[in-house]
PDB file with SEQRES, HELIX, SHEET and CRYST1 records, atoms N, CA, C and O in Angstrom:
SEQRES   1 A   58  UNK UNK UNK UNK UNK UNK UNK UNK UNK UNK UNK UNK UNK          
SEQRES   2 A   58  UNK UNK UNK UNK UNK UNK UNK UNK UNK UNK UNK UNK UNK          
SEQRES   3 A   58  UNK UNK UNK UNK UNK UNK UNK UNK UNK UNK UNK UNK UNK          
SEQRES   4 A   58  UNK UNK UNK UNK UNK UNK UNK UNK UNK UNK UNK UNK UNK          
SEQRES   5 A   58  UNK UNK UNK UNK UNK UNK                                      
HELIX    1 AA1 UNK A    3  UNK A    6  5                                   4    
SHEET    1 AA1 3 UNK A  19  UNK A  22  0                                        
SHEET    2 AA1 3 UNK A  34  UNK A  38 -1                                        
SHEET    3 AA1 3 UNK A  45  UNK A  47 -1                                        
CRYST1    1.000    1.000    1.000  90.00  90.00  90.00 P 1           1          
ATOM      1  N   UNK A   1     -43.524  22.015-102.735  1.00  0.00           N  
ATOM      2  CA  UNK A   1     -42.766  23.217-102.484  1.00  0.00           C  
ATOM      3  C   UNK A   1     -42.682  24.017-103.770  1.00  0.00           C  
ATOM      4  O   UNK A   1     -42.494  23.511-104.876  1.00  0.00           O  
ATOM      5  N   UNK A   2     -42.816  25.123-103.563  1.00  0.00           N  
ATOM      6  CA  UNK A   2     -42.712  26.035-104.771  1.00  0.00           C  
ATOM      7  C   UNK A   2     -41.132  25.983-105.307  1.00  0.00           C  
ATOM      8  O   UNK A   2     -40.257  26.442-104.572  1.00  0.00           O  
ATOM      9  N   UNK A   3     -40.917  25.627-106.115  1.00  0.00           N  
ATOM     10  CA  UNK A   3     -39.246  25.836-106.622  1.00  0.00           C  
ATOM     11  C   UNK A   3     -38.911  27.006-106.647  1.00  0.00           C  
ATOM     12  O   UNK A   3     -37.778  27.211-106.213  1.00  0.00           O  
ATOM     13  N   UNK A   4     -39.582  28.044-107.066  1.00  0.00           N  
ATOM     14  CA  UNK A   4     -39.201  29.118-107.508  1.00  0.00           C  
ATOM     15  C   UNK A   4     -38.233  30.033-105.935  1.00  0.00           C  
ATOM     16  O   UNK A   4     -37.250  30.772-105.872  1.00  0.00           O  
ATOM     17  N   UNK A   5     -39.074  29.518-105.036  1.00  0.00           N  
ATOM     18  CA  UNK A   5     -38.465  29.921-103.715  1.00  0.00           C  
ATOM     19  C   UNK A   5     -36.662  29.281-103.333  1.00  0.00           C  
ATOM     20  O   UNK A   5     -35.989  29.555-102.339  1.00  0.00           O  
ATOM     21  N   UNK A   6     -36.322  28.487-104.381  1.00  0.00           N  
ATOM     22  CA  UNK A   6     -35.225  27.830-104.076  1.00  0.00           C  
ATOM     23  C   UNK A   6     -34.142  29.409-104.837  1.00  0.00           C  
ATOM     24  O   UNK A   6     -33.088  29.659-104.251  1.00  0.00           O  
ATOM     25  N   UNK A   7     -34.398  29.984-105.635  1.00  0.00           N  
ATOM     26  CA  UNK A   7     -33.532  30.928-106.498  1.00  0.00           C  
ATOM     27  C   UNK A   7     -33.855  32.393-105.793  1.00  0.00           C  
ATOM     28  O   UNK A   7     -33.321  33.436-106.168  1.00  0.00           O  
ATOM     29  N   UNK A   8     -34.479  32.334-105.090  1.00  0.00           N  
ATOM     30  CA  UNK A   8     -35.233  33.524-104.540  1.00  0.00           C  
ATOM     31  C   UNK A   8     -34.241  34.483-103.382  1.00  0.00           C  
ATOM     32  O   UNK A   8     -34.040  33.746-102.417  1.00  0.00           O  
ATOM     33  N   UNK A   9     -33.840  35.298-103.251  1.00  0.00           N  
ATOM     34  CA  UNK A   9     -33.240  35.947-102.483  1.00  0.00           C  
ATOM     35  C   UNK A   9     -33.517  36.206-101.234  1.00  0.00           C  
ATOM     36  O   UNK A   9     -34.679  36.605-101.155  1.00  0.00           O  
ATOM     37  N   UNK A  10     -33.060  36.171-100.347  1.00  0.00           N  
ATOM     38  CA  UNK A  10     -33.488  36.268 -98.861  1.00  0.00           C  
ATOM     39  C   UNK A  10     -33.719  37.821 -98.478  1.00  0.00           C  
ATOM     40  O   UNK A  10     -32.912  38.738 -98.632  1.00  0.00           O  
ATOM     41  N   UNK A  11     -35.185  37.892 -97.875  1.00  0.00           N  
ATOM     42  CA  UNK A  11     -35.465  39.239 -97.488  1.00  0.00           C  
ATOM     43  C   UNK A  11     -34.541  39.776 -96.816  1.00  0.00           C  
ATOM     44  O   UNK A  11     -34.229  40.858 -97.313  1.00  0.00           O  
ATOM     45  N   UNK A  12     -33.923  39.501 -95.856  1.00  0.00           N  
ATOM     46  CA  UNK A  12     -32.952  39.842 -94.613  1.00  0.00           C  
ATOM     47  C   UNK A  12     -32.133  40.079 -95.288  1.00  0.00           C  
ATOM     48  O   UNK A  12     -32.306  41.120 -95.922  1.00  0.00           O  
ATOM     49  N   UNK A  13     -30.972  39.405 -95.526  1.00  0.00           N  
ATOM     50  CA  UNK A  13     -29.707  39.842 -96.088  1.00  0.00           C  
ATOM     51  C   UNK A  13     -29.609  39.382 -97.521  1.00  0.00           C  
ATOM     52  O   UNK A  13     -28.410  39.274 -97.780  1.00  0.00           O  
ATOM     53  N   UNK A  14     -30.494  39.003 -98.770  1.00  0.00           N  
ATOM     54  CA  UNK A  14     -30.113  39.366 -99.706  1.00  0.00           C  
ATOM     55  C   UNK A  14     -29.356  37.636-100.213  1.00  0.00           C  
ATOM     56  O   UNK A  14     -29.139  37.518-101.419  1.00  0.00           O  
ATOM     57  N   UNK A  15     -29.095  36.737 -99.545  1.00  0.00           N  
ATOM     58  CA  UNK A  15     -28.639  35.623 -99.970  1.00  0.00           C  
ATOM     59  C   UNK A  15     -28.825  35.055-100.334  1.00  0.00           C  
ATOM     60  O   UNK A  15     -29.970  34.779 -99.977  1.00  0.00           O  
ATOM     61  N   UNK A  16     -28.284  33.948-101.497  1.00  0.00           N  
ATOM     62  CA  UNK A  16     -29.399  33.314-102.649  1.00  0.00           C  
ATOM     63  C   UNK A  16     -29.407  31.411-101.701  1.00  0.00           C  
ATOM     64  O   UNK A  16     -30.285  30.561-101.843  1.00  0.00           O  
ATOM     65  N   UNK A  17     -28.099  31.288-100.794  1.00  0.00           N  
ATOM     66  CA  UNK A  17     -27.196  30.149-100.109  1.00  0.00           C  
ATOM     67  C   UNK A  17     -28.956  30.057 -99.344  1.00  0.00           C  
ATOM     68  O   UNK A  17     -29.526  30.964 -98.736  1.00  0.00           O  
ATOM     69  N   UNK A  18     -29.481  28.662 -99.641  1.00  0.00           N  
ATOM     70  CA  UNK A  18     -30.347  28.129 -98.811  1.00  0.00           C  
ATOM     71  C   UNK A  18     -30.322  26.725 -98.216  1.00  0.00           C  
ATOM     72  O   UNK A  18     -29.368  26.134 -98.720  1.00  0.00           O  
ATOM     73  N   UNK A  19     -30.817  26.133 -97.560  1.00  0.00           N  
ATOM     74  CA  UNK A  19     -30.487  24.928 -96.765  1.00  0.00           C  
ATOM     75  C   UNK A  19     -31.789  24.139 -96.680  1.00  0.00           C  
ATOM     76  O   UNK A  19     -32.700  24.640 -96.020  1.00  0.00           O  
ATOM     77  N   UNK A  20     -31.925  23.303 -97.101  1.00  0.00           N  
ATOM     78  CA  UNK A  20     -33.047  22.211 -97.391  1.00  0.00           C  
ATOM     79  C   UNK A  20     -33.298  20.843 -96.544  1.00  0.00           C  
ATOM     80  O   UNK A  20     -33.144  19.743 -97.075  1.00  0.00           O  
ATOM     81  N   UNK A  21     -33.606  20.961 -95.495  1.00  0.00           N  
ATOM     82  CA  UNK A  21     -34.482  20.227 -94.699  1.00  0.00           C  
ATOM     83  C   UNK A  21     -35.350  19.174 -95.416  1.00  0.00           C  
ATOM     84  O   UNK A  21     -36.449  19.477 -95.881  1.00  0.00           O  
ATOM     85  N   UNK A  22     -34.786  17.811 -95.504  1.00  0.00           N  
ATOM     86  CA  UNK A  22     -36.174  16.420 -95.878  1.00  0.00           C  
ATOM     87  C   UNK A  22     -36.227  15.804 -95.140  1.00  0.00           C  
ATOM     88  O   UNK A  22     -35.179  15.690 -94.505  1.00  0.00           O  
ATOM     89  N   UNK A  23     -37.716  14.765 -94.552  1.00  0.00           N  
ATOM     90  CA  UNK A  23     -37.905  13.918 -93.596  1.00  0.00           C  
ATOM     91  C   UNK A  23     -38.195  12.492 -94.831  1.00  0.00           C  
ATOM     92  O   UNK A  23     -39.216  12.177 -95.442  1.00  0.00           O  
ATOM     93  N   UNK A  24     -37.030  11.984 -94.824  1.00  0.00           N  
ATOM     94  CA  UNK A  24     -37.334  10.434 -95.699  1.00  0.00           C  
ATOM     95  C   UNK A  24     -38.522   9.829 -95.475  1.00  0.00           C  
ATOM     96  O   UNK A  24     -38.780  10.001 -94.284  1.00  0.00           O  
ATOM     97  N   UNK A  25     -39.529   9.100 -96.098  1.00  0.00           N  
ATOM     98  CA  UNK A  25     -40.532   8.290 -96.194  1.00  0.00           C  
ATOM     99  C   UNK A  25     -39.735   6.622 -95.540  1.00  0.00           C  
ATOM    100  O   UNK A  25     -39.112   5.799 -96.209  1.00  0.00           O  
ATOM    101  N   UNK A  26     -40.024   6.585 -94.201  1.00  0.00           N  
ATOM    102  CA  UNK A  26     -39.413   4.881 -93.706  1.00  0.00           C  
ATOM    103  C   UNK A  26     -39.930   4.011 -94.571  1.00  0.00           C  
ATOM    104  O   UNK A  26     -39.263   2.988 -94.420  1.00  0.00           O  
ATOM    105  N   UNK A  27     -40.993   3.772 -95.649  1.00  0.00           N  
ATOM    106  CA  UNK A  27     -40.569   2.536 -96.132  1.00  0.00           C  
ATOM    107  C   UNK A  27     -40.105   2.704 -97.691  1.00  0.00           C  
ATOM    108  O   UNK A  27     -39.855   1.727 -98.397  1.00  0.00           O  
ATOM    109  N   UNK A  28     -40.011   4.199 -98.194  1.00  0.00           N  
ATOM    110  CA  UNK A  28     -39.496   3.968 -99.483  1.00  0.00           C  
ATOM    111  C   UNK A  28     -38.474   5.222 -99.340  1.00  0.00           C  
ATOM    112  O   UNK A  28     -38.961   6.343 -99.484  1.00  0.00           O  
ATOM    113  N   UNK A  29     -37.205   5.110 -99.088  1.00  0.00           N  
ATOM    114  CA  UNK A  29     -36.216   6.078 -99.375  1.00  0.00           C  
ATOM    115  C   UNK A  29     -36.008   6.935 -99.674  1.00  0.00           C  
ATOM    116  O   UNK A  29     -35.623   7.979 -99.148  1.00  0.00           O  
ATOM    117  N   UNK A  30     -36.355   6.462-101.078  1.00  0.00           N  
ATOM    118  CA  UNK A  30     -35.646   7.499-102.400  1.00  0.00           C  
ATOM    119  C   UNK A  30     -37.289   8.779-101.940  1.00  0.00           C  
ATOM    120  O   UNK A  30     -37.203   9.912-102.414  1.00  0.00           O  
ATOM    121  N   UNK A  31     -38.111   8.562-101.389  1.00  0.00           N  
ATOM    122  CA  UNK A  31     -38.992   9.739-101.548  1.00  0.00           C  
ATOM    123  C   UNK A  31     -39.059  10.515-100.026  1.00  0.00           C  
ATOM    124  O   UNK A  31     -39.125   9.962 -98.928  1.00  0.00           O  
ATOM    125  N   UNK A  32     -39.043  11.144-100.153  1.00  0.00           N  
ATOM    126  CA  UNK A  32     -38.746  12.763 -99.079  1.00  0.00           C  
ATOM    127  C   UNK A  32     -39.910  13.725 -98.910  1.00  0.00           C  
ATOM    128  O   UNK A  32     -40.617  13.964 -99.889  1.00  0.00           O  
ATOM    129  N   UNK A  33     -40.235  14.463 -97.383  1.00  0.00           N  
ATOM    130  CA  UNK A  33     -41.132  15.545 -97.854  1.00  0.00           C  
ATOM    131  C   UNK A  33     -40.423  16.332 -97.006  1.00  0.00           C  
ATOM    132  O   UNK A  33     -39.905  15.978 -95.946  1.00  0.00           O  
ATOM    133  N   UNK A  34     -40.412  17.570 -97.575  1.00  0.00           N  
ATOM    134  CA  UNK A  34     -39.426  18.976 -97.467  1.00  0.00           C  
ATOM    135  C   UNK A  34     -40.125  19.451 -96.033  1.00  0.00           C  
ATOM    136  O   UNK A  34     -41.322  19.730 -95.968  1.00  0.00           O  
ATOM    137  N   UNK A  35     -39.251  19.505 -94.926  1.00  0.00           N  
ATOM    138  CA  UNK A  35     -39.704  20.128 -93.905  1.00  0.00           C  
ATOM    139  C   UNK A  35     -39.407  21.237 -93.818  1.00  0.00           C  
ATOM    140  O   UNK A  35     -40.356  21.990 -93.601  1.00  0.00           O  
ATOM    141  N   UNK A  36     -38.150  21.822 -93.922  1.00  0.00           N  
ATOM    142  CA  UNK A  36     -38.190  23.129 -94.293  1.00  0.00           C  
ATOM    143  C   UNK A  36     -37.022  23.730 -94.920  1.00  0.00           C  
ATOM    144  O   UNK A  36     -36.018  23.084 -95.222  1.00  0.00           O  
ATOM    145  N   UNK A  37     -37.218  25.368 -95.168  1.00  0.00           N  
ATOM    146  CA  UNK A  37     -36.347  25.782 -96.013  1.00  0.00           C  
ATOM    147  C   UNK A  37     -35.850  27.384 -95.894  1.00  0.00           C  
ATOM    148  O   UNK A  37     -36.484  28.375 -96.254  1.00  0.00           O  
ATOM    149  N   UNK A  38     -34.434  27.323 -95.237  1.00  0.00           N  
ATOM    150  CA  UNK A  38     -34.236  28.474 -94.421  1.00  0.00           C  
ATOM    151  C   UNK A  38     -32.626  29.149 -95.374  1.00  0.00           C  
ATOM    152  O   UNK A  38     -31.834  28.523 -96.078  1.00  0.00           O  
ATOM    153  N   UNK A  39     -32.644  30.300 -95.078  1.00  0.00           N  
ATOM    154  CA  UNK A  39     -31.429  30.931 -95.290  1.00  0.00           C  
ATOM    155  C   UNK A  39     -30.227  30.586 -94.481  1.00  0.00           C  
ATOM    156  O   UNK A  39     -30.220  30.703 -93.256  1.00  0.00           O  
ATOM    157  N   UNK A  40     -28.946  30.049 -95.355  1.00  0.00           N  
ATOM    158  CA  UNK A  40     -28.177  29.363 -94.800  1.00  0.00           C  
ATOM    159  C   UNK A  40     -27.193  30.532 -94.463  1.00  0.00           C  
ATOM    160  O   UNK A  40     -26.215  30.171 -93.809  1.00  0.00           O  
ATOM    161  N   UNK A  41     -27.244  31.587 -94.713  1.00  0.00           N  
ATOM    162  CA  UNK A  41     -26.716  33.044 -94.087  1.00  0.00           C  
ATOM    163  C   UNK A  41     -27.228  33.270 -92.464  1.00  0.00           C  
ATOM    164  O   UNK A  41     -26.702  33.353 -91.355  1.00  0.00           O  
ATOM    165  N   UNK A  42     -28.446  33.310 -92.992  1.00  0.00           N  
ATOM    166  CA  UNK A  42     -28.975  34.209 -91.916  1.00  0.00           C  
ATOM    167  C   UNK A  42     -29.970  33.913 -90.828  1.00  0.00           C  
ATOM    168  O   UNK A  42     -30.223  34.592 -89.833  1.00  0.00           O  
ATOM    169  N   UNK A  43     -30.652  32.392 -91.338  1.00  0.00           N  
ATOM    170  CA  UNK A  43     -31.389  31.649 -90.744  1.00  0.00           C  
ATOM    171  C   UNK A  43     -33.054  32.406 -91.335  1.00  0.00           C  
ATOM    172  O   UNK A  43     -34.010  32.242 -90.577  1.00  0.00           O  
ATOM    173  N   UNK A  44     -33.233  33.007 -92.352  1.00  0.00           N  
ATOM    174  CA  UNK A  44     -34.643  33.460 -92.382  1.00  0.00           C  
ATOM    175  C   UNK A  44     -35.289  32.136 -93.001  1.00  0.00           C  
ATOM    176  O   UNK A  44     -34.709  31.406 -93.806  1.00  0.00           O  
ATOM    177  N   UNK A  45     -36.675  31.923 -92.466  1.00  0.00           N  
ATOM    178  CA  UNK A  45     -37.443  30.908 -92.744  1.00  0.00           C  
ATOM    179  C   UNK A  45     -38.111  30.978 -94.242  1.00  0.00           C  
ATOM    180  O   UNK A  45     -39.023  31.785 -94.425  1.00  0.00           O  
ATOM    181  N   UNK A  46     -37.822  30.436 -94.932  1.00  0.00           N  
ATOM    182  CA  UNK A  46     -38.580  30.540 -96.501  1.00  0.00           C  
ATOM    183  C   UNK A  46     -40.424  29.430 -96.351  1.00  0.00           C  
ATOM    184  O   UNK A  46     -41.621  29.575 -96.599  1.00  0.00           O  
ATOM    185  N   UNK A  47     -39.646  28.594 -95.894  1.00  0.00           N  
ATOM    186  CA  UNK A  47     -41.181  27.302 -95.530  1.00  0.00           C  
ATOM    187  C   UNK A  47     -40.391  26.729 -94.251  1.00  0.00           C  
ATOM    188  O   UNK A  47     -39.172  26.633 -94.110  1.00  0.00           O  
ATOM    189  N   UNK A  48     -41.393  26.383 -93.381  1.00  0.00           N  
ATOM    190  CA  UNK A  48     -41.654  25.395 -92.254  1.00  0.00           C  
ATOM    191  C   UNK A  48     -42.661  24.064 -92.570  1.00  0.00           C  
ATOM    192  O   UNK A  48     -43.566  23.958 -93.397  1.00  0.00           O  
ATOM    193  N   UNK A  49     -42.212  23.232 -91.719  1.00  0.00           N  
ATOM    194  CA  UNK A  49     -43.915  22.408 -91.445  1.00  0.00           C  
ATOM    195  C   UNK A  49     -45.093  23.025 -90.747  1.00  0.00           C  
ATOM    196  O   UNK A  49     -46.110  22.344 -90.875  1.00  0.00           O  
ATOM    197  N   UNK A  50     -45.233  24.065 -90.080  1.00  0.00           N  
ATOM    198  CA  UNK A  50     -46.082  24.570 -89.718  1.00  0.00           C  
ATOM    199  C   UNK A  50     -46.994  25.694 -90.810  1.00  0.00           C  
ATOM    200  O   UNK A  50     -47.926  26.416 -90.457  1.00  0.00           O  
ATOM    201  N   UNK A  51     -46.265  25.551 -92.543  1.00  0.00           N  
ATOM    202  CA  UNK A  51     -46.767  26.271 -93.334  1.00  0.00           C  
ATOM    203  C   UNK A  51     -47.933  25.363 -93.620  1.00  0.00           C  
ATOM    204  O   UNK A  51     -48.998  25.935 -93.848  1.00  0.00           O  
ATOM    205  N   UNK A  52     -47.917  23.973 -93.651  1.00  0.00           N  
ATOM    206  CA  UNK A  52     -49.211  22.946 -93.980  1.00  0.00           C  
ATOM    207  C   UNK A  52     -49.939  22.817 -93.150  1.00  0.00           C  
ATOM    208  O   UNK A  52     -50.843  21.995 -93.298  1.00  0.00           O  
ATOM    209  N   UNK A  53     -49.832  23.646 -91.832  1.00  0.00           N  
ATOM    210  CA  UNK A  53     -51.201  23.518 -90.830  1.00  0.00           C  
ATOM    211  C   UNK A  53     -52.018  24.597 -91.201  1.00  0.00           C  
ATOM    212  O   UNK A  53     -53.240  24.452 -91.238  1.00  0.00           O  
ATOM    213  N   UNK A  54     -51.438  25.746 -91.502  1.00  0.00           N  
ATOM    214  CA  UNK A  54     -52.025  26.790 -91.940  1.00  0.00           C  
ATOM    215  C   UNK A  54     -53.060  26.696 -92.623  1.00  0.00           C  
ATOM    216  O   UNK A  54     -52.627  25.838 -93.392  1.00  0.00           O  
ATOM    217  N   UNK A  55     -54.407  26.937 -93.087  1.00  0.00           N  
ATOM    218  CA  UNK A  55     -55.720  26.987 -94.056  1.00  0.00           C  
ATOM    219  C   UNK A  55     -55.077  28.021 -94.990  1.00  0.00           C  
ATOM    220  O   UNK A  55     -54.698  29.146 -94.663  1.00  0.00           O  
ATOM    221  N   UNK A  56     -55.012  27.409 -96.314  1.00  0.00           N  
ATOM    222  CA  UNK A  56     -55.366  28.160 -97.287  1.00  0.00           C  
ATOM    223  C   UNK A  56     -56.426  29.227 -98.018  1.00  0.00           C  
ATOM    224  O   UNK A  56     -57.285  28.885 -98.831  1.00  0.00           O  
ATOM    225  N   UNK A  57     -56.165  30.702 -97.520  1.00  0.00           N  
ATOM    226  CA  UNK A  57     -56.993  31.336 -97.995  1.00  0.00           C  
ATOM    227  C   UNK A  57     -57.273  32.504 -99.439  1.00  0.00           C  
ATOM    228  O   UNK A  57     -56.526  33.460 -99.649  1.00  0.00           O  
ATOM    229  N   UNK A  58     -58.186  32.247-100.092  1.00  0.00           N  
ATOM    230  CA  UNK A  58     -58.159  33.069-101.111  1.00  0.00           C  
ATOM    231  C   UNK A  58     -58.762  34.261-101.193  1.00  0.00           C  
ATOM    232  O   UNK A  58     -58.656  34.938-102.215  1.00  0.00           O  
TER     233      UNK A  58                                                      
END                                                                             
């Protein structure tokens, strides 16, 4: 996940308040992968899991 998106202001209304979505790893705990990451105002989507199906294009 890009960090920088964690300080980032929400297009919609401007809110910095975000809400962080992890799916724990079942056999080791302590490690997590970020499912998603939405505005806790307003509900705008910053990342989904459907951002890693996507093809990366340059």
């Amino acid at each position: 996940m890009n960090l920088g998106k964690l300080n980032e202001k929400c297009p919609e209304c401007g809110s910095k308040d975000k809400t962080l979505k992890r799916r724990l790893d079942s056999q080791h705990h302590a490690f997590g992968k970020t499912q998603s990451l939405t505005c806790s105002n307003c509900g705008y989507v910053f990342k989904s899991p459907e951002d890693k199906k996507r093809p990366v294009t340059h």
